[in-house]
C-alpha positions as CSV (number, residue, x, y, z in Angstrom):
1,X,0.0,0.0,0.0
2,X,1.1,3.7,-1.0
3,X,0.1,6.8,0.5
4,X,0.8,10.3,-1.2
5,X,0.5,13.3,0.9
6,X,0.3,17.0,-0.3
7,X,1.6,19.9,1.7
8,X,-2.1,20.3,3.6
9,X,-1.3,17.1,4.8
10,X,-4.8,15.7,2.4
11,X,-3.5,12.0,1.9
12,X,-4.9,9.0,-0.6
13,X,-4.4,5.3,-0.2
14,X,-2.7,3.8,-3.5
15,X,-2.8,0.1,-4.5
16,X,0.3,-0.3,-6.9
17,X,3.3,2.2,-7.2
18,X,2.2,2.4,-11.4
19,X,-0.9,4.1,-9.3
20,X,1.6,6.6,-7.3
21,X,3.6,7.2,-11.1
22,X,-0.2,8.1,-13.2
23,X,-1.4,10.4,-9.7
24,X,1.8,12.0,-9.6
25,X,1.9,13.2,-13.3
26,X,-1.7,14.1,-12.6
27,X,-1.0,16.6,-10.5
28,X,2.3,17.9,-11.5
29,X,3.4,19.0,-7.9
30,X,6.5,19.1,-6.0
31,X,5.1,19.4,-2.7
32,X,3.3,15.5,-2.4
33,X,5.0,13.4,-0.3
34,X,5.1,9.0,-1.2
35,X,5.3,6.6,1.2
36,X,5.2,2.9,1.6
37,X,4.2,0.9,4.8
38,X,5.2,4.2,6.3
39,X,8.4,4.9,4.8
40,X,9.1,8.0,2.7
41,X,10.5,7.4,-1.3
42,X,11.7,10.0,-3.0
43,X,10.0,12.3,-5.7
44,X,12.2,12.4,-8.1
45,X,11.7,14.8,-11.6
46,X,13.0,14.9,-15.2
47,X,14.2,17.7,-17.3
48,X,10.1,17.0,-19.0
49,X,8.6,18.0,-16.1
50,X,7.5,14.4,-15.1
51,X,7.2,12.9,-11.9
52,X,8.3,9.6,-10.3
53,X,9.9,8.0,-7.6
54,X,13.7,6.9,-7.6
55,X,13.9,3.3,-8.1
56,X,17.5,3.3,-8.5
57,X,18.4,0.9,-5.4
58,X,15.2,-1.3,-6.6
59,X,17.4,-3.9,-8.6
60,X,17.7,-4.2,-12.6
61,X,14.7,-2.9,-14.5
62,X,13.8,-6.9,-14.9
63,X,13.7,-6.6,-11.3
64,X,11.6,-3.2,-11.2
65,X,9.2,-4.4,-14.0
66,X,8.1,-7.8,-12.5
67,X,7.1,-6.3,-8.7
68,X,5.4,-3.6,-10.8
69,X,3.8,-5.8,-13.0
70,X,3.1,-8.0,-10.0
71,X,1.5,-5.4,-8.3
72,X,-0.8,-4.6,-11.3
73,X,-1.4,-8.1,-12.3
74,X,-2.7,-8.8,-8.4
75,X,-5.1,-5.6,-8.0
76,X,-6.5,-4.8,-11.5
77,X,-5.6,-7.5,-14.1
78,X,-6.8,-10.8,-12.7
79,X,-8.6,-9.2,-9.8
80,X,-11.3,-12.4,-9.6
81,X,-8.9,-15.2,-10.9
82,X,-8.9,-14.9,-15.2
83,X,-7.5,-12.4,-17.3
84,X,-10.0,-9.2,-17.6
85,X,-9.4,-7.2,-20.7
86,X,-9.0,-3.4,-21.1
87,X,-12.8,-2.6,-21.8
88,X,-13.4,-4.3,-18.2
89,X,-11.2,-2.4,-16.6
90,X,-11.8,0.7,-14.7
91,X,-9.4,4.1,-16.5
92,X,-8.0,4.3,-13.3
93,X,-6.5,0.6,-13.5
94,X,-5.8,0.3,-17.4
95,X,-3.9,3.7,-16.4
96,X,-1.6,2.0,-13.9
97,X,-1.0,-1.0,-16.5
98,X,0.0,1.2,-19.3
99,X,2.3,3.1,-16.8
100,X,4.6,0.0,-16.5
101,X,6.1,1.0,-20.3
102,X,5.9,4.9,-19.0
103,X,7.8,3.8,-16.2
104,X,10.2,1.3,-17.7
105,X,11.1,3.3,-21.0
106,X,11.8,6.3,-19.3
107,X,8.8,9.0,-20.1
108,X,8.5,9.0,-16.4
109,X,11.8,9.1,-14.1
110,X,12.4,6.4,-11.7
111,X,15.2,3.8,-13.0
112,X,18.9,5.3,-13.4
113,X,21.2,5.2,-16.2
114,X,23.1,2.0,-14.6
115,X,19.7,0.1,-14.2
116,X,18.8,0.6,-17.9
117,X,22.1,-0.3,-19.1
118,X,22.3,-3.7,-17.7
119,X,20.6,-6.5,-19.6
């Protein structure tokens, strides 16, 4: 579980970290806070003006992209046991699943230059 929390100390619960990536980018502010089981990440932004959170101590981007996948795969994509497909989705979760490739391809910051680098 993820909690974001903006400077008037107004929080929201977040199932997946792809969830903290799409809300983030959303609202475009430096002031929010992340935090998981209690402990603060940090906000990280690119030269674009995106938001993410630094993943650089997460492991390769293998690594990063399974637990995110994992995460999305467990609360939105197979929520009741089989495979549901984008037009049975919520936007909110087919947002988190698309922010995977957002998140792993760069157009939101997170991994470092030495994560993508190894193969």
């Amino acid at each position: 579980m993820y909690q974001l929390q903006n400077s008037s100390s107004t929080a929201a619960d977040l199932r997946t970290l792809c969830d903290v990536f799409v809300e983030l980018n959303n609202h475009l502010n430096k002031n929010v806070r992340v935090f998981q089981s209690g402990v603060e990440m940090k906000v990280i932004q690119n030269s674009y003006g995106q938001y993410g959170v630094d993943l650089s101590g997460e492991g390769s981007v293998k690594d990063v992209f399974m637990r995110l996948f994992n995460e999305v795969d467990i609360h939105y994509v197979r929520t009741f046991g089989s495979v549901r497909r984008p037009e049975q989705m919520h936007s909110y979760e087919w947002k988190a699943f698309v922010a995977l490739s957002d998140i792993v391809y760069g157009v939101w910051p997170g991994l470092s230059t030495d994560q993508r680098n190894i193969s």
